[in-house]
Each structure stands twice: as structure tokens, then as C-alpha cells.
C-alpha positions in Angstrom: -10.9 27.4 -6.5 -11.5 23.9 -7.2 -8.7 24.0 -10.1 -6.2 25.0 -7.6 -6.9 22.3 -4.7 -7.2 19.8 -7.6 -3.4 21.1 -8.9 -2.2 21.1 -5.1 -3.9 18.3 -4.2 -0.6 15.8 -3.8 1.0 18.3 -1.4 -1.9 18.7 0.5 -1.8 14.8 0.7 1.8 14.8 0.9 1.5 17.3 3.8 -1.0 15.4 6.0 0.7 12.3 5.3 3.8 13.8 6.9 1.8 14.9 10.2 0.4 11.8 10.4 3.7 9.7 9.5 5.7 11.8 12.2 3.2 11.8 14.9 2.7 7.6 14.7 6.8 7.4 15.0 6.5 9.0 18.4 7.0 6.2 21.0 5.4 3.3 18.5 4.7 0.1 20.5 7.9 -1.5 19.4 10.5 0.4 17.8 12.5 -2.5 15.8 9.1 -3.4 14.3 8.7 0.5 13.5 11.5 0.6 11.8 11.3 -2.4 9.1 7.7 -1.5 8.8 8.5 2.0 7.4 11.2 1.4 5.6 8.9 0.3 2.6 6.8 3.3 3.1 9.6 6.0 3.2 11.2 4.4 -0.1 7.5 4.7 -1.7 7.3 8.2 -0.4 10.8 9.4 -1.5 10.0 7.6 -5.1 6.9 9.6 -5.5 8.4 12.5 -4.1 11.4 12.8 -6.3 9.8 11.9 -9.6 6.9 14.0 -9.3 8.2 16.8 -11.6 9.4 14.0 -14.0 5.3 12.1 -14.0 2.4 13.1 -12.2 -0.3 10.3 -11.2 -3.7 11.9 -11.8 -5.1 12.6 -8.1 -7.1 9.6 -8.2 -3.8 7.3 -8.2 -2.6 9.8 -5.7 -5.2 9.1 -3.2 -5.1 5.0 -4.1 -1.3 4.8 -3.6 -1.7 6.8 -0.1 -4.5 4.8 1.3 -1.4 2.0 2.1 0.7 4.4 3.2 -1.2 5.8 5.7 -3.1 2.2 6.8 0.6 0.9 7.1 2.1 4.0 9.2 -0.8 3.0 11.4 0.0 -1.2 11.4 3.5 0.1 11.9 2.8 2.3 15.3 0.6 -0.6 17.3 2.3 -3.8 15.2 -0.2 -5.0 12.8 -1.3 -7.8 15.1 -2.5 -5.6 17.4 -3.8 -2.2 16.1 -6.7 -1.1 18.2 -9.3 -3.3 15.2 -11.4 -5.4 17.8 -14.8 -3.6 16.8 -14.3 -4.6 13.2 -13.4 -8.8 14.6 -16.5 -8.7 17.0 -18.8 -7.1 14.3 -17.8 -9.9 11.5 -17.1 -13.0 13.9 -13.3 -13.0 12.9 -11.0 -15.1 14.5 -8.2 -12.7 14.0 -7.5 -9.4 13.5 -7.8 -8.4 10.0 -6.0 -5.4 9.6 -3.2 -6.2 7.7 -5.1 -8.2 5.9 -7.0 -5.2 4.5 -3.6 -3.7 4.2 -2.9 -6.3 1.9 -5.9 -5.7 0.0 -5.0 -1.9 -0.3 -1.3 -3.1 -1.5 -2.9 -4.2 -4.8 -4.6 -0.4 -5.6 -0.9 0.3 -6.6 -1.9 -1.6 -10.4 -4.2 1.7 -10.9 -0.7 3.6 -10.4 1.3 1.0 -12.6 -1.2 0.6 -15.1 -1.6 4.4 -15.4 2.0 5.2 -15.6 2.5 2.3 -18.4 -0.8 3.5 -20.9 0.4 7.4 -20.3 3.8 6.9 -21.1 2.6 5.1 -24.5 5.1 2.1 -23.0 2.0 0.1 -23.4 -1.4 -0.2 -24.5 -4.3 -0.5 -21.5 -5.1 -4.5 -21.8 -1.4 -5.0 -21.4 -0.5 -2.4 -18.8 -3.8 -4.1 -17.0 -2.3 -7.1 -16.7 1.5 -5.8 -16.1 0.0 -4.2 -13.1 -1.8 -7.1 -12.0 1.5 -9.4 -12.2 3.6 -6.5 -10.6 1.2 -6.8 -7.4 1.4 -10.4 -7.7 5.4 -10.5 -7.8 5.6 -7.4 -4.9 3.5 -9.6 -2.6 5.1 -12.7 -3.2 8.8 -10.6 -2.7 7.5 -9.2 0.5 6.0 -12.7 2.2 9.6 -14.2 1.5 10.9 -10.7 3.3 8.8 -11.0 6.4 9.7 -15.1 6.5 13.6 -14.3 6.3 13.0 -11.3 9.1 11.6 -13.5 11.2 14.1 -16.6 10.8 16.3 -14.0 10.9 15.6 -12.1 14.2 14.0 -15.6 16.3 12.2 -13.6 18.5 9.1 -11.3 19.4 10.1 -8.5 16.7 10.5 -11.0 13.8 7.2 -12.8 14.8 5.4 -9.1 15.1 6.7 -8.6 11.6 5.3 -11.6 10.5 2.3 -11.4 11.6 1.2 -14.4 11.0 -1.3 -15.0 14.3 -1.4 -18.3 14.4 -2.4 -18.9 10.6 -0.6 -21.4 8.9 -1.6 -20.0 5.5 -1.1 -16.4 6.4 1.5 -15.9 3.4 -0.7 -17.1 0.6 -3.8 -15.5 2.3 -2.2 -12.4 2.0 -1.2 -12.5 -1.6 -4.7 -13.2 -2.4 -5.4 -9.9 -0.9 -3.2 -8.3 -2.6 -4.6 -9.9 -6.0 -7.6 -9.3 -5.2 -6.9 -5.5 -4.1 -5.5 -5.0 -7.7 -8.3 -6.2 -9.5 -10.5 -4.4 -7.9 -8.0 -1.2 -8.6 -8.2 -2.6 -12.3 -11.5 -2.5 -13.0 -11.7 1.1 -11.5 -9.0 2.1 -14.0 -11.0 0.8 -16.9 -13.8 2.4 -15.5 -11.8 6.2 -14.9 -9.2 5.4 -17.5 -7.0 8.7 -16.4 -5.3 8.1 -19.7 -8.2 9.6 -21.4 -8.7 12.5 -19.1 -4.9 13.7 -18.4 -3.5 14.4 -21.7 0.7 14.5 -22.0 3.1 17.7 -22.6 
């Protein structure tokens, strides 16, 4: 019994993820943010979706790499600034609200998945694929800060500055790419400590 939910466990995941991605699109705060919010989660979705037969992520990456995607269907319903997170901001003393910022952080779990899919592959040995992971998450967030800044020079009004999200924070971009650094070392160490290399053996 546990053998089989272990072998269906990404459709399961892929299956909830669906409900939940179709029933935050319903009337979303505001659509144009909805839109170039998901469009990085679809491409992810269709990525992992596609190549699945081709390379399967043990279910630990599995449950890593959906913990964004489902935190980010969320930010993408309410508009990051304002997701519903004000018992989190009164319970710390934040000045903001820190759920993208935790979004961020859950960004940089995807060097488990890069890591994983280098030392399994044989492409590259763990120390290396370790640190090609945590460069890959440093490079995505630093691609996707320049993203949101031409968005919102782009669009000059509300939407652009909801995709921002910047709140008021001058340093928001670099902020952010710490979190995402910070997210994948913390993924790191986890896949030292797993290594799923070890455990899933290749066909």
C-alpha cells in the first residue's frame, strides 16, 4: 500500500495542485497581476509535466519544487502584497508583509531538484552539482528582479507596482535574492543529508 502511494505520489500532487491552481484563478483580486504571476508557474508545471517519463525527481524534490508552486498560486490570487498574512506581521513585529518573502525563500528549494537531476544523470559529481544549483537559484532570482522591475516600468501603474511588490522597501530586489540564497542552501544541506542519488538507483 505504501509502495503504490509512494509510485503515484506526483499525480496525487499533480492532482491537488490542479484543484487548487483552478480554484485560486476564479475571480483573483486582479486579473493582469494573475496572469504574469502564473505564467512562471504554468511553464514549471508543463516542464515537469512533460519530462516526467523522460526523469523522475524522487518525491522528496517533488514536494520541495511544489511548495512554490502552490505558495505562488496563492500570492498570485490576493497579489502578494496583500495575501490575507497579518497574523504572521503582528506575531513577529514586521513592518511588512512577508509572504513573498517566504516565497522567495521557497524559490531556492529548487537547487535540491537541480542538484538531484545533475548527480543522477552522472552530468556531475554532488560538490559540483551543489554548487551549480546554488548559482542556478542565484542567477533565476537575479533574472526574475530585473523581470518584475521592467513589468513595472513597463505597465506605470497599479498592476506593475502589485507585481513588484516592493512595499515601500527600497532594497526589496536584493532582499529577495538573499532569500532565495538562503532558501537553496538550506535545500543543499538537506540534499547532502537525503542524498536521493544514493537511494534512487538509474534504469
Amino acid at each position: 500500500m505504501i509502495n503504490r502511494f509512494m509510485k503515484w505520489y506526483p499525480h496525487l500532487l499533480a492532482i491537488v495542485f490542479l484543484i487548487v491552481f483552478i480554484a485560486l484563478g476564479i475571480k483573483p483580486v486582479d486579473r493582469d497581476v494573475w496572469i504574469v504571476e502564473v505564467i512562471p508557474i504554468v511553464i514549471t508545471f508543463l516542464i515537469l509535466a512533460t519530462t516526467f517519463k523522460k526523469f523522475r525527481f524522487s518525491n522528496f524534490s517533488y514536494t520541495l519544487m511544489s511548495l512554490w508552486m502552490f505558495w505562488h498560486t496563492v500570492g498570485g490570487h490576493y497579489t502578494f502584497a496583500n495575501v490575507p498574512f497579518d497574523f504572521v506581521t503582528d506575531l513577529f513585529g514586521f513592518e511588512r508583509n512577508n509572504f513573498d518573502r517566504i516565497g522567495h525563500v521557497i524559490v531556492g528549494f529548487y537547487a535540491f531538484a537541480a542538484a538531484e537531476l545533475l548527480v543522477r544523470k552522472k552530468w556531475a559529481g554532488p560538490v559540483l552539482a551543489s554548487f551549480f544549483g546554488l548559482f542556478f537559484i542565484a542567477a533565476v532570482a537575479a533574472g526574475y528582479e530585473i523581470i518584475e522591475w521592467l513589468y513595472a516600468v513597463a505597465d506605470g501603474g497599479k498592476a506593475g507596482v502589485e507585481f513588484l511588490g516592493a512595499q515601500g522597501d527600497i532594497w526589496d530586489a536584493q532582499e529577495d535574492m538573499l532569500a532565495d540564497i538562503l532558501g537553496a542552501v538550506f535545500s543543499l544541506i538537506l540534499f547532502w543529508v537525503i542524498r536521493p542519488d544514493l537511494l534512487i538507483k538509474e534504469t
